[in-house]
Residue, then its C-alpha position, 0 to 999 in steps of 0.5 A: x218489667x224484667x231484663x230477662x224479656x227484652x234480651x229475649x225479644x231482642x234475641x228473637x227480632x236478631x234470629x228474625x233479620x237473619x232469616x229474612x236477609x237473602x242468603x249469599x251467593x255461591x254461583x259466579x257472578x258476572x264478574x266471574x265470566x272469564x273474558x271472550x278472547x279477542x280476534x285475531x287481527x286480519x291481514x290488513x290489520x297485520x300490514x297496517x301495523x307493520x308499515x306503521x312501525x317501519x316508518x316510525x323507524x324509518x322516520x329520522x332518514x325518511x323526513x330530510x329525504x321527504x323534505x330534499x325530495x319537495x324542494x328538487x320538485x319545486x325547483x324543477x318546475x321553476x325551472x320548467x316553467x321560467x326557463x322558456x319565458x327567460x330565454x324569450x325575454x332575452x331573445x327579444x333583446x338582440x339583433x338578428x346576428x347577436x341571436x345566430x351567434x349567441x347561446x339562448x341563455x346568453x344575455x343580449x349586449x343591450x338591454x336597450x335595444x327596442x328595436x324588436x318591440x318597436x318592428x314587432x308593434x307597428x309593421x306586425x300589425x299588434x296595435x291592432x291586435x290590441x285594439x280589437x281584442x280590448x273591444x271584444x275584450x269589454x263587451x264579452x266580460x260585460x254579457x258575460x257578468x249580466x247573463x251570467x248574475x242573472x241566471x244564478x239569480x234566478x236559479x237560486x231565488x226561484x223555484x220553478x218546474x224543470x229548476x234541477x234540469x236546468x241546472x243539470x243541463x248547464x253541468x252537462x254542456x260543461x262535459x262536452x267538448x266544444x269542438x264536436x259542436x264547431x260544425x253546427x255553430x259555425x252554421x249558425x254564426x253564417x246564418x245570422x251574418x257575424x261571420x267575419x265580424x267582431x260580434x261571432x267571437x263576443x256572442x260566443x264568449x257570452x254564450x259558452x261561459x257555464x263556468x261564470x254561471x257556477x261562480x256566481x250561484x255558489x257565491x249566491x247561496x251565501x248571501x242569506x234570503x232575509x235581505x230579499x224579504x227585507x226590501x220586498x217588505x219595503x216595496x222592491x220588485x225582484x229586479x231592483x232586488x238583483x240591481x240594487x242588493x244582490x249585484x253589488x254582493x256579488x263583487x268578490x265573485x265578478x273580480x273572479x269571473x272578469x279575471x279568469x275569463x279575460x285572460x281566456x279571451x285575452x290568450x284565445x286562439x281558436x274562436x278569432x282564428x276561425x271565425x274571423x280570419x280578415x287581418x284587420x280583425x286580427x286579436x293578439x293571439x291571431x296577430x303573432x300566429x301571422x308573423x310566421x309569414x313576413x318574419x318568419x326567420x327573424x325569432x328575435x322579433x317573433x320573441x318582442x312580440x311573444x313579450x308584448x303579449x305575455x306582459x299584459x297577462x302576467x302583471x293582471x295575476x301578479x296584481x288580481x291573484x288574491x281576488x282569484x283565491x277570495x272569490x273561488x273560496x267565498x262561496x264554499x261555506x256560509 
């Protein structure tokens, strides 16, 4: 076979690729589509960027202004608050002559003079305040803790008809104010007999305590289900379930409840006032209200025995605090 064919036939196989391929294109693509202008930015838009510019200008002045600015607040609410308690703490130290004549400020001439302490203790009648507010205390904390474990554990572990308007019900009996029903449970505290008695103010800090109830529930919703599964498998009844698994789980938020709550008995006023107004019942709280009576002019024993009553109080936070912190937080997450 000759050359002079296969050029040929390569010749035309070339012509044919050349007809085949698509043709180029001449329109524009889309790289071609001149771009959509961007809105004009709103007002808002307008003022956010201006107030971030100015404060990155003014960032060098506004931060030791900021900084001078946080630490004034702090100091004059230190102030606020630890002045009153300093100038008390000092009263309680002098004699009545040395707090007519002297500043409120002033140090007392002996810081040994118990005197206040000792007048404020026996013939004020704050042994007795002691006393009866450590009875009240204890068993107000103990119902509180079982009525308020038990019914989060039932709301929690239960389903049962009604279950969200019962918990909607303990949220709205936190809305309402607790004096607009006084009239009502006063009747009820007379019709049962514990008026004048030790047994209104326990069974009323027992029954009014919905905040305990929510304590114990978001904490109860972190300890995971399994373990009930577990020990029902093993042949445990619901009640050994709570006693012996759920209970002892529940320790952080218990310090919790037992803290807060105790010192809301501790500093009450009201209920103890009203419902027992005998002055052998008198609380802490009630016992100090009466030395306006017999030492009604003498401040400096009316100051020992407002020291009597804030020290208890003040060292159970500074020693409890972290317990408050840990059990409020330890049923936010899982």
């Amino acid at each position: 076979m000759s050359a002079a064919p296969l050029r040929t036939s390569a010749a035309q196989d070339d012509a044919s690729r050349t007809e085949d391929a698509p043709a180029p294109r001449t329109g524009p693509g889309p790289r071609d589509v001149p771009a959509r202008p961007l809105p004009a930015p709103s007002a808002t838009d307008r003022v956010r960027s201006g107030w971030a510019r100015w404060t990155r200008g003014a960032s060098p002045v506004l931060g030791p202004v900021g900084t001078t600015l946080k630490y004034v607040s702090l100091v004059a609410a230190c102030l606020v608050a630890v002045v009153p308690l300093v100038t008390i703490f000092m009263a309680s130290f002098k004699t009545q002559a040395e707090f007519r004549e002297t500043g409120p400020l002033d140090p007392p001439s002996s810081w040994t003079n118990l005197d206040n302490f000792v007048t404020a203790f026996t013939r004020g009648g704050m042994l007795q305040g002691f006393v009866n507010t450590t009875i009240i205390l204890v068993v107000a904390l103990t119902g509180t803790i079982i009525i308020g474990t038990m019914a989060a554990y039932a709301i929690d572990r239960f389903t049962f008809r009604g279950q969200r308007l019962v918990v909607g019900a303990f949220l709205l009996a936190t809305l309402v104010p607790g004096v607009t029903t006084q009239v009502a449970t006063f009747q009820i505290v007379s019709g049962l007999g514990l008026f004048n008695t030790r047994w209104a103010a326990i069974v009323l800090f027992m029954g009014t305590d919905i905040i305990s109830i929510y304590i114990f529930l978001q904490f109860m919703k972190s300890i995971p289900r399994s373990l009930d599964e577990a020990a029902m498998l093993d042949g445990a009844n619901r009640l050994t379930i709570y006693a012996r698994i759920v209970f002892p789980l529940l320790k952080p938020a218990i310090a919790t409840v037992i803290i807060i709550k105790g010192i809301a008995i501790y500093n009450e006023f009201y209920l103890p006032w009203l419902y027992m107004p005998k002055r052998d019942l008198g609380v802490i709280s009630t016992s100090l209200f009466r030395f306006k009576g017999p030492f009604g002019a003498q401040w400096e024993v009316i100051s020992a025995g407002t020291v009597l009553v804030i020290v208890p109080t003040l060292v159970a936070f500074l020693l409890l605090q972290r317990y408050i912190y840990n059990g409020l937080t330890s049923g936010a997450t899982k």
